[in-house]
DSSP file (Angstrom, degrees, kcal/mol; ACC not computed):
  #  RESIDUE AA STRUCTURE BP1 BP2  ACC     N-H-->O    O-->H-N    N-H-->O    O-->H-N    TCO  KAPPA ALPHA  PHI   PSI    X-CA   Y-CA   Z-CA
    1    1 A X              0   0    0      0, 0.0     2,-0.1     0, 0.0     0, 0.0   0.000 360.0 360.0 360.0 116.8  100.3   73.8   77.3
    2    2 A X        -     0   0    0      4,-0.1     2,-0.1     1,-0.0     0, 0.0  -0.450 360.0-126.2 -80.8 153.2   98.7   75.1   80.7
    3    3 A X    >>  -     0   0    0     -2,-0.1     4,-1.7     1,-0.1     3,-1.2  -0.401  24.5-103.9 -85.4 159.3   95.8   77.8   79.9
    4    4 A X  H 3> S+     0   0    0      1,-0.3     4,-1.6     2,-0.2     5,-0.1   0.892 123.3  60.6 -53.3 -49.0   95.9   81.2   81.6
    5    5 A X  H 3> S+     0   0    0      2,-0.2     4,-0.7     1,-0.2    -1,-0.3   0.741 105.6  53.3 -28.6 -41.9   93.2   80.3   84.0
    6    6 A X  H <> S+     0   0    0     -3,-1.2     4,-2.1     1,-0.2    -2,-0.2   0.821 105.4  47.4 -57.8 -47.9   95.8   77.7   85.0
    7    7 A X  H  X S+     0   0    0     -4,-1.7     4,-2.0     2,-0.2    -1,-0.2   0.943 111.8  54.8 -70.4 -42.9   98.4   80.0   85.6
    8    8 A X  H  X S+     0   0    0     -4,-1.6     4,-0.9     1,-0.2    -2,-0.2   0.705 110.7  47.0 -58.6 -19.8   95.7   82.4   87.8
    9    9 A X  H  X S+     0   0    0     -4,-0.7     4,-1.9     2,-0.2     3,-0.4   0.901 115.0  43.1 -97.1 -40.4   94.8   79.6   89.9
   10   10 A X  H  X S+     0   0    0     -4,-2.1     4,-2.1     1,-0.3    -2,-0.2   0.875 112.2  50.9 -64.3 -41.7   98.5   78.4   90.7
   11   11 A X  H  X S+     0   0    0     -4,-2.0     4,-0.8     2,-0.2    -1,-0.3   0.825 114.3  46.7 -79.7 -29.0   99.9   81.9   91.2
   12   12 A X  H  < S+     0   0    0     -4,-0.9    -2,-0.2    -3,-0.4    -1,-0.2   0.737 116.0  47.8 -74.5 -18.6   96.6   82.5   94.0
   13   13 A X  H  < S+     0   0    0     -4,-1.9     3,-0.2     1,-0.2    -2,-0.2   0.796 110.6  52.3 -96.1 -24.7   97.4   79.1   95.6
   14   14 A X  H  < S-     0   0    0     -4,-2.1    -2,-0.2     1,-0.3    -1,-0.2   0.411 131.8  -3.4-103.9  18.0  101.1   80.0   95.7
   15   15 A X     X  +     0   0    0     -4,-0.8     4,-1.0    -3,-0.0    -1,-0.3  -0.273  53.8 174.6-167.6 126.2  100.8   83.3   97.5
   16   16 A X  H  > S+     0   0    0     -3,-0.2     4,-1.3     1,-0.2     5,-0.3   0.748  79.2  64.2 -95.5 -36.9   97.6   84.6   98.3
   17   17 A X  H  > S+     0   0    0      1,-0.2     4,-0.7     2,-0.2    -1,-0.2   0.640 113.1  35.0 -52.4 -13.1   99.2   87.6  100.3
   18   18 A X  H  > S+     0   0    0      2,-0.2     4,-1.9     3,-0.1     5,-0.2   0.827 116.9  52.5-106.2 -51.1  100.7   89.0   97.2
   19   19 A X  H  < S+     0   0    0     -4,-1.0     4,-0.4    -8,-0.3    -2,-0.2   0.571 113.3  47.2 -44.0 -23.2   97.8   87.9   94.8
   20   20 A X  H  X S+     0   0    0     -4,-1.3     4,-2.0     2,-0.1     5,-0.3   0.887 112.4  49.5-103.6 -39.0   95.4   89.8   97.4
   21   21 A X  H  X S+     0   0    0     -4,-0.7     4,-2.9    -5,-0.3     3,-0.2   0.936 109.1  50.7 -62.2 -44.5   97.9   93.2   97.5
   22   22 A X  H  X S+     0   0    0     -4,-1.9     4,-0.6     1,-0.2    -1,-0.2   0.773 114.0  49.5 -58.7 -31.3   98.2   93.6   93.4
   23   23 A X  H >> S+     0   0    0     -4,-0.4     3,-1.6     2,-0.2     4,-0.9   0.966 104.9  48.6 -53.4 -54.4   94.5   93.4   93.4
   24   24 A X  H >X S+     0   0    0     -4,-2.0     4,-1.7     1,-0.3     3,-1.2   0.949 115.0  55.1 -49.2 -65.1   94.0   95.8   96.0
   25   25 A X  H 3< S+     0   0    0     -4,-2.9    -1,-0.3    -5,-0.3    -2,-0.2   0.735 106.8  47.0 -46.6 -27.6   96.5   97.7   93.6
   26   26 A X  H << S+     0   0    0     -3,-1.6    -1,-0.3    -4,-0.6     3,-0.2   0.513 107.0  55.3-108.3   3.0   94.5   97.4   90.7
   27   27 A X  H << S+     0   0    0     -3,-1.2    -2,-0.2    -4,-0.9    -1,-0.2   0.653 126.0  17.0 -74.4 -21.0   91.5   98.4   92.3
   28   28 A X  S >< S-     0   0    0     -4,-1.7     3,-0.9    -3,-0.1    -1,-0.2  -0.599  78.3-154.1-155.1  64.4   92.9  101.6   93.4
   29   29 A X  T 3  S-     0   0    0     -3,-0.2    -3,-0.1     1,-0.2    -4,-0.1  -0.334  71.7  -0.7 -38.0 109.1   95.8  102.6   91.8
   30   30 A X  T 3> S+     0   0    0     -2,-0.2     4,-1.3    -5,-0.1    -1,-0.2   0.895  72.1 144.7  21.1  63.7   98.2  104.9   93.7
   31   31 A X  H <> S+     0   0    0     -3,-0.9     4,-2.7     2,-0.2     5,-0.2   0.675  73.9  46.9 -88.1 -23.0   96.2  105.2   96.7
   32   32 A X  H  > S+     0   0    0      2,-0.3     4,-1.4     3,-0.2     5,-0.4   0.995 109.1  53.6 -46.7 -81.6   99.5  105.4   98.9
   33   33 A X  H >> S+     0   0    0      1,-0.2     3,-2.4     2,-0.2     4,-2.0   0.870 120.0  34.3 -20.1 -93.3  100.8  107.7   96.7
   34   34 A X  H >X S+     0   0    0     -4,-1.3     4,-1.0     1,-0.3     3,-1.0   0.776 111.8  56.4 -20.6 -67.8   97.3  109.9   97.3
   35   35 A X  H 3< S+     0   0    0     -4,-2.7     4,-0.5     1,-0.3    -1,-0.3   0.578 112.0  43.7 -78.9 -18.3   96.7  109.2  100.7
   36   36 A X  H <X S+     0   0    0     -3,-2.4     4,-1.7    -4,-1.4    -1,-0.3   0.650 112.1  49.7 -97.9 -19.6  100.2  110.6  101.6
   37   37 A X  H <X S+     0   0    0     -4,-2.0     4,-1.7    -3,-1.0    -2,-0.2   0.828 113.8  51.1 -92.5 -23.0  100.2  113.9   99.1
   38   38 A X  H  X S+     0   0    0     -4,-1.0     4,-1.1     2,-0.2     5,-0.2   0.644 116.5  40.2-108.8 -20.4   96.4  114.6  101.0
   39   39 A X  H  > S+     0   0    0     -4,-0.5     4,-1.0    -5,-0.2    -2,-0.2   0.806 119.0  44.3 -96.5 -22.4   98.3  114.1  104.5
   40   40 A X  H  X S+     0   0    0     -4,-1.7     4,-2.3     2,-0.2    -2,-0.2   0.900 115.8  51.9 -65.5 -45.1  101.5  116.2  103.3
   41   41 A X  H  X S+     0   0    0     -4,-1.7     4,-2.7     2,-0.2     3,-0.2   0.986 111.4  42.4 -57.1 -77.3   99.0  118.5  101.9
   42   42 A X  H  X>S+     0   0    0     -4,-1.1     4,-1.6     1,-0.3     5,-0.5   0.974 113.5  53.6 -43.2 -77.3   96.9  118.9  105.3
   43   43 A X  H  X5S+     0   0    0     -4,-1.0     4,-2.9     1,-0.3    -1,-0.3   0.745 111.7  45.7 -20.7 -70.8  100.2  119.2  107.5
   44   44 A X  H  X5S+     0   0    0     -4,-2.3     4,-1.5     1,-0.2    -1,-0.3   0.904 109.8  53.2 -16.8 -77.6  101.2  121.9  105.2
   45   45 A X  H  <5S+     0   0    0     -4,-2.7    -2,-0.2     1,-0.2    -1,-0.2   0.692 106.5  49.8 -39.8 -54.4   97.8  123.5  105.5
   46   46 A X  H >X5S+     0   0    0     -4,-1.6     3,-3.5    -3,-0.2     4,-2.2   0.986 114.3  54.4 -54.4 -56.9   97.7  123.6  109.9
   47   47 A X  H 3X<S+     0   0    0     -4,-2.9     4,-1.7    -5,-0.5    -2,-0.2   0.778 111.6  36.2 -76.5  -1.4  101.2  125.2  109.4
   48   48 A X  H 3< S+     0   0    0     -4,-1.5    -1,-0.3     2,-0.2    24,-0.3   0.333 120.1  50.3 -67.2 -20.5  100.0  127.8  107.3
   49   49 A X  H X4 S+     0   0    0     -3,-3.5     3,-2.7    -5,-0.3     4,-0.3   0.939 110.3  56.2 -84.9 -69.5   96.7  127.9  109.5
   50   50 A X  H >X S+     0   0    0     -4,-2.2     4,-2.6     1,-0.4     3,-1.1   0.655 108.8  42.7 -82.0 -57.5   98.9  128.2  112.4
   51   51 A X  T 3< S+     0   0    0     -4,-1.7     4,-0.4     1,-0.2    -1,-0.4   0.489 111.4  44.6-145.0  80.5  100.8  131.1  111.3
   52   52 A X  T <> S+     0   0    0     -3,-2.7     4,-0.7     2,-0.1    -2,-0.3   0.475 104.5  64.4-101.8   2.9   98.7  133.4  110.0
   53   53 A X  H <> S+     0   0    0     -3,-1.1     4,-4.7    -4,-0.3     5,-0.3   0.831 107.9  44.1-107.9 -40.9   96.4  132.8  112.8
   54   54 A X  H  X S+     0   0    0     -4,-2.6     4,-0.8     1,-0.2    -2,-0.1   0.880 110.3  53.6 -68.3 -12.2   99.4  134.3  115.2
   55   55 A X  H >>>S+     0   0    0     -4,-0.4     5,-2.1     2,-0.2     4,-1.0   0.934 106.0  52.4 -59.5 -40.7  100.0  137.0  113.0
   56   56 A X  H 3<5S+     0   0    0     -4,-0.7    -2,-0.2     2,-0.2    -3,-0.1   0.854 112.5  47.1 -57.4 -57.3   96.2  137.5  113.4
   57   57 A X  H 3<5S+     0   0    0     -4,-4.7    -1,-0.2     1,-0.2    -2,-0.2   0.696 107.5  56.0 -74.6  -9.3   96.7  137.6  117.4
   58   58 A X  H <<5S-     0   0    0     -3,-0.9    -2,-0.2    -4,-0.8    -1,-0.2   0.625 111.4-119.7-126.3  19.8   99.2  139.7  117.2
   59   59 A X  T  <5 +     0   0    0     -4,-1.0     2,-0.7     1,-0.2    -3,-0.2   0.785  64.6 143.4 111.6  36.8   97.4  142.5  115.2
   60   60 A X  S   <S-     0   0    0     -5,-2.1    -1,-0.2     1,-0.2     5,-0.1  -0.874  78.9 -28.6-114.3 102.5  100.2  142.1  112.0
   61   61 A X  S  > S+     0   0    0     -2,-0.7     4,-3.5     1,-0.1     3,-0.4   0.974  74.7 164.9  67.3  40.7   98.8  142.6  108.5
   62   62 A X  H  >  +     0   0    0      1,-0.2     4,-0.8    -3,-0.2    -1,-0.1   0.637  68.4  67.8 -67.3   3.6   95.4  141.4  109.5
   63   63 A X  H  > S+     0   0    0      2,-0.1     4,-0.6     3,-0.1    -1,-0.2   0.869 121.1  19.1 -81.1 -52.1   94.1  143.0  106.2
   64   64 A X  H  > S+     0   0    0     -3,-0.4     4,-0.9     2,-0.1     3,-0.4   0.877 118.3  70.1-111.5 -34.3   96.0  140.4  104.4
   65   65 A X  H >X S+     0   0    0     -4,-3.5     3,-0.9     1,-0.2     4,-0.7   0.898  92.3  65.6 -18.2 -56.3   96.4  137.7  107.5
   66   66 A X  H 3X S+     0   0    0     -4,-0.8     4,-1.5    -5,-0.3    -1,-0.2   0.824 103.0  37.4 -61.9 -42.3   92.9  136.9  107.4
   67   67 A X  H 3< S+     0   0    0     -4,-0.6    -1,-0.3    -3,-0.4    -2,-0.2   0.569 104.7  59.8-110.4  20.4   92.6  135.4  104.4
   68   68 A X  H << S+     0   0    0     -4,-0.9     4,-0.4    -3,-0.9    -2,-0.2   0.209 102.7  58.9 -99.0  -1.2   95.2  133.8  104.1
   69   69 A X  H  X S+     0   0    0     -4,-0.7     4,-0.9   -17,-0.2     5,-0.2   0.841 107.7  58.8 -73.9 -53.3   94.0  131.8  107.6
   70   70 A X  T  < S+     0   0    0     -4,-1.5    -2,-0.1     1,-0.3    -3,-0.1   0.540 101.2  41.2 -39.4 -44.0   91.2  131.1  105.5
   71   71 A X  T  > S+     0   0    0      2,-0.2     4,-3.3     1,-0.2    -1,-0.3   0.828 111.1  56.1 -85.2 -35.5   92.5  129.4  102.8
   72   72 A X  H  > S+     0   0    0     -4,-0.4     4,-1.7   -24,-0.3    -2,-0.2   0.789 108.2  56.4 -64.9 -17.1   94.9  127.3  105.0
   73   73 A X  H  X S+     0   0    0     -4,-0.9     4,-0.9     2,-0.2    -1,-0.2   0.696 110.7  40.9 -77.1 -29.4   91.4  126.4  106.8
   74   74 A X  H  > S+     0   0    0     -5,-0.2     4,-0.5     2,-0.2    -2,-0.2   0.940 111.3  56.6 -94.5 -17.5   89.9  125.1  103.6
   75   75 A X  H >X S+     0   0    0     -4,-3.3     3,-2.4     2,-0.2     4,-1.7   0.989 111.7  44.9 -54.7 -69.2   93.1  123.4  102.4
   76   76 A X  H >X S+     0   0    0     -4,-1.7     4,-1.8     1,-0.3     3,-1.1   0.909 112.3  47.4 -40.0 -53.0   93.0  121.5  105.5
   77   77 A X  H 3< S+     0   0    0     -4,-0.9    -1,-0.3     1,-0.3    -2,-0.2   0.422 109.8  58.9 -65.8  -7.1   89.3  120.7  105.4
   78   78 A X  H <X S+     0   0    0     -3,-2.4     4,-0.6    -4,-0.5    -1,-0.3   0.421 110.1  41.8 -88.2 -36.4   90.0  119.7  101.6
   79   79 A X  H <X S+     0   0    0     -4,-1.7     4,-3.5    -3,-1.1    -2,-0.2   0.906 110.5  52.2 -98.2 -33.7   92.6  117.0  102.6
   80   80 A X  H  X S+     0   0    0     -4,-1.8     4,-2.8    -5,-0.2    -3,-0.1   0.879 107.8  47.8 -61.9 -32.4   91.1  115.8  105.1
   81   81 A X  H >> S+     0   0    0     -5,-0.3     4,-0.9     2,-0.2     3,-0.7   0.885 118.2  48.2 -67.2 -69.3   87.5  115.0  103.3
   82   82 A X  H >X S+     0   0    0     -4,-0.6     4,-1.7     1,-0.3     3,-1.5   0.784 110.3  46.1 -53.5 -30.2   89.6  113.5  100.5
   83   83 A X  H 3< S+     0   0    0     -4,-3.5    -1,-0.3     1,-0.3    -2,-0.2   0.939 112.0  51.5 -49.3 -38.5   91.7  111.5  102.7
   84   84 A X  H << S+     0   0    0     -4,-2.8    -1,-0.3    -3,-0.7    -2,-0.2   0.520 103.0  61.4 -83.1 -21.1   88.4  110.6  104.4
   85   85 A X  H <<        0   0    0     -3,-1.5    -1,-0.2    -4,-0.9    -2,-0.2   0.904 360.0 360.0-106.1 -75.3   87.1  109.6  100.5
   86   86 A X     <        0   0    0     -4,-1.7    -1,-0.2   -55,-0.0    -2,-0.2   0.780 360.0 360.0 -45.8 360.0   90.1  106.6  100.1
């Protein structure tokens, strides 16, 4: 009856490319998953930057424009440090 060890060594000797990605996976669990909602996020965030910042230039609702530039500037600046954190 082969031992578990047995079974770890056989399954690393009979693909180590698969053995080395499920690791990677279990070191970091749905980092794909993450790293794609923090770039969807950011994307969002520039077109949301992008326009309130022409509303801004073109003198419509800058009372409420302005800070709504704002926030899309710290969302963006929020996904990118956490992408930048993975």
């Amino acid at each position: 009856m082969p031992t578990s060890n047995s079974n770890k060594t056989q399954f690393k000797t009979k693909d180590p490319e698969k053995y080395a990605r499920l690791k990677a996976e279990l070191d970091a669990p749905y980092r794909g998953l993450r790293k794609f909602i923090y770039v969807a996020f950011a994307v969002s965030g520039f077109i949301g930057a992008f326009i309130s910042l022409t509303k801004i230039i073109a003198g419509q609702n800058i009372g409420s424009a302005f800070p709504n530039f704002a926030l899309q500037l710290g969302i963006m600046v929020l996904m990118i440090w956490l992408f930048r954190l993975e």
